[in-house]
C-alpha positions as CSV (number, residue, x, y, z in Angstrom):
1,X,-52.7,-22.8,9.1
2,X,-52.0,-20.2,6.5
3,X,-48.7,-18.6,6.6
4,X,-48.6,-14.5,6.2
5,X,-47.1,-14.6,2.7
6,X,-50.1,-17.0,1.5
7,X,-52.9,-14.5,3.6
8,X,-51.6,-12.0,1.5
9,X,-51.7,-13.1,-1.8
10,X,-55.0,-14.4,-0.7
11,X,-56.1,-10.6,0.1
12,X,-54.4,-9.5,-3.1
13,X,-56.7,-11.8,-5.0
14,X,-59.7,-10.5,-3.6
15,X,-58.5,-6.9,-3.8
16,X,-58.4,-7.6,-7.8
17,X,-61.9,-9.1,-7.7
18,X,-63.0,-5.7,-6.2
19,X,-60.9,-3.7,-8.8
20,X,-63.2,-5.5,-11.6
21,X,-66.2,-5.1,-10.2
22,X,-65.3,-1.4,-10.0
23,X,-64.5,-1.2,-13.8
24,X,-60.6,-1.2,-13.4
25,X,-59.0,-2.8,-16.7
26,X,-55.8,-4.8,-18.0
27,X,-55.5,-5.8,-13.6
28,X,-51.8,-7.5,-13.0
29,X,-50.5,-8.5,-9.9
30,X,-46.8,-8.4,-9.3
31,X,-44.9,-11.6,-9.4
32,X,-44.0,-12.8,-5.7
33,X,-45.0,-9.6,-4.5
34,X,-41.3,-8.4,-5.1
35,X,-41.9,-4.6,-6.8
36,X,-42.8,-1.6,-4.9
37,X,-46.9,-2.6,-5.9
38,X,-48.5,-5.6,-5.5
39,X,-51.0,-4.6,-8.3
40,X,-51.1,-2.7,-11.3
41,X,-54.2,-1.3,-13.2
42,X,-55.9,1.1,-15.2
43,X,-59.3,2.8,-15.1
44,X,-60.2,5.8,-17.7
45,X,-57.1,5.9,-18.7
46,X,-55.5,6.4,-15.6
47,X,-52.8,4.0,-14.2
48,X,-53.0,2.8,-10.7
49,X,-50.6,1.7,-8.3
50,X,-51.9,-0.6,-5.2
51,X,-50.1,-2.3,-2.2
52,X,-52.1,-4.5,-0.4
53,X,-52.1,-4.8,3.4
54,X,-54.4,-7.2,4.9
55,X,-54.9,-7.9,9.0
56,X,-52.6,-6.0,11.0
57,X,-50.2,-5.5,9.1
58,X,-48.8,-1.9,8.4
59,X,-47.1,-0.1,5.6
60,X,-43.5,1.2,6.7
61,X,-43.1,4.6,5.6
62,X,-39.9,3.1,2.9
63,X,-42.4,1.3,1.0
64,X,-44.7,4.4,1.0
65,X,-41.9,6.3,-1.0
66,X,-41.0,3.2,-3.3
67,X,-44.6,3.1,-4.4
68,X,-45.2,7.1,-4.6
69,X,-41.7,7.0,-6.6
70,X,-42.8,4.0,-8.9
71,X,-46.1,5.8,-9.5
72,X,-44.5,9.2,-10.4
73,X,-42.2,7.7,-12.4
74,X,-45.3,6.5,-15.0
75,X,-47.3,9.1,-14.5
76,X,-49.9,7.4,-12.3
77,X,-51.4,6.9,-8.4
78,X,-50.1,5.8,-5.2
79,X,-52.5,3.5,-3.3
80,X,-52.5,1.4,-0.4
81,X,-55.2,-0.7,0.2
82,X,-55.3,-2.3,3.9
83,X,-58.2,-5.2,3.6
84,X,-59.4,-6.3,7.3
85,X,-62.9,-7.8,8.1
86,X,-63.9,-8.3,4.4
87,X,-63.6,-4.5,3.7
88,X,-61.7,-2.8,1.4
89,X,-60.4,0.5,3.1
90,X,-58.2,2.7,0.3
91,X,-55.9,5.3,1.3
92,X,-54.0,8.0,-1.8
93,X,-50.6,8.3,-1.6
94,X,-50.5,10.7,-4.5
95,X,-51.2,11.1,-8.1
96,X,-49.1,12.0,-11.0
Protein backbone atom coordinates (compact mmCIF):
# COMPACT_ATOMS: atom_id res chain seq x y z
CA UNK A 1 0.00 0.00 0.00
CA UNK A 2 1.28 3.38 -0.91
CA UNK A 3 0.68 6.11 1.50
CA UNK A 4 -0.64 9.73 -0.02
CA UNK A 5 2.65 11.49 0.52
CA UNK A 6 4.52 8.60 -1.62
CA UNK A 7 1.40 8.80 -4.50
CA UNK A 8 2.28 12.13 -4.71
CA UNK A 9 5.65 12.40 -5.27
CA UNK A 10 4.99 9.50 -7.45
CA UNK A 11 2.64 11.90 -9.62
CA UNK A 12 5.15 14.73 -9.32
CA UNK A 13 7.67 12.50 -11.02
CA UNK A 14 5.58 11.79 -13.82
CA UNK A 15 4.29 15.36 -14.05
CA UNK A 16 8.22 16.22 -14.70
CA UNK A 17 8.56 13.51 -17.32
CA UNK A 18 5.66 15.29 -19.18
CA UNK A 19 7.30 18.75 -18.58
CA UNK A 20 10.39 17.31 -20.73
CA UNK A 21 8.74 15.88 -23.24
CA UNK A 22 7.07 19.27 -23.74
CA UNK A 23 10.39 21.10 -24.03
CA UNK A 24 10.38 22.64 -20.40
CA UNK A 25 14.14 23.11 -19.20
CA UNK A 26 16.44 23.35 -15.87
CA UNK A 27 12.91 21.08 -14.25
CA UNK A 28 13.35 20.98 -10.08
CA UNK A 29 11.05 19.69 -7.78
CA UNK A 30 10.81 21.15 -4.36
CA UNK A 31 12.47 19.29 -1.49
CA UNK A 32 9.59 17.38 0.62
CA UNK A 33 7.10 19.16 -1.15
CA UNK A 34 7.40 21.95 1.61
CA UNK A 35 7.33 25.46 -0.69
CA UNK A 36 4.20 26.84 -2.17
CA UNK A 37 5.24 24.58 -5.72
CA UNK A 38 6.02 21.32 -5.98
CA UNK A 39 7.97 22.06 -9.30
CA UNK A 40 9.86 24.72 -10.83
CA UNK A 41 10.71 25.19 -14.55
CA UNK A 42 11.36 27.19 -17.43
CA UNK A 43 10.26 27.08 -21.01
CA UNK A 44 11.23 30.13 -23.64
CA UNK A 45 12.36 31.91 -21.07
CA UNK A 46 9.49 31.90 -19.07
CA UNK A 47 9.41 30.54 -15.41
CA UNK A 48 6.77 28.20 -14.31
CA UNK A 49 5.30 27.49 -11.14
CA UNK A 50 3.39 23.88 -10.74
CA UNK A 51 1.53 22.17 -7.76
CA UNK A 52 0.72 18.84 -8.36
CA UNK A 53 -2.59 17.23 -7.29
CA UNK A 54 -3.07 13.68 -8.10
CA UNK A 55 -6.45 11.42 -7.33
CA UNK A 56 -8.92 13.23 -5.48
CA UNK A 57 -7.21 15.40 -3.97
CA UNK A 58 -8.07 19.29 -4.14
CA UNK A 59 -6.18 22.46 -3.92
CA UNK A 60 -7.43 24.71 -0.93
CA UNK A 61 -7.88 28.08 -2.04
CA UNK A 62 -4.57 29.16 0.67
CA UNK A 63 -2.35 27.28 -1.37
CA UNK A 64 -3.79 28.93 -4.56
CA UNK A 65 -2.59 32.37 -3.16
CA UNK A 66 0.83 31.05 -1.87
CA UNK A 67 1.58 29.78 -5.35
CA UNK A 68 0.01 32.88 -7.36
CA UNK A 69 2.15 35.04 -4.59
CA UNK A 70 5.36 32.93 -5.15
CA UNK A 71 4.97 33.20 -8.89
CA UNK A 72 4.43 37.02 -8.91
CA UNK A 73 7.04 37.58 -6.77
CA UNK A 74 9.58 36.17 -9.77
CA UNK A 75 7.90 37.22 -12.41
CA UNK A 76 6.48 33.89 -13.57
CA UNK A 77 3.06 31.51 -13.81
CA UNK A 78 0.77 30.02 -11.43
CA UNK A 79 -0.11 26.33 -12.29
CA UNK A 80 -1.86 23.60 -10.82
CA UNK A 81 -1.72 20.42 -12.39
CA UNK A 82 -4.32 17.82 -10.98
CA UNK A 83 -3.01 14.24 -12.61
CA UNK A 84 -5.99 11.46 -12.43
CA UNK A 85 -6.34 8.38 -14.81
CA UNK A 86 -2.88 8.94 -16.40
CA UNK A 87 -3.84 12.41 -17.68
CA UNK A 88 -2.34 15.47 -17.12
CA UNK A 89 -5.23 18.16 -16.73
CA UNK A 90 -3.45 21.90 -16.29
CA UNK A 91 -5.30 24.72 -14.90
CA UNK A 92 -3.52 28.94 -14.87
CA UNK A 93 -3.62 30.57 -11.91
CA UNK A 94 -1.98 33.62 -13.37
CA UNK A 95 0.99 34.97 -15.06
CA UNK A 96 3.41 37.59 -14.21
Amino acid sequence: MVNLYRRGRIAERKVVNDLNEKGFENIRRSAGSRGAADIYAVRDGVKHYFQVKSGSARISSDEIARLRELAQQRRGKAIVIHRKDGKNKWRFYGEW
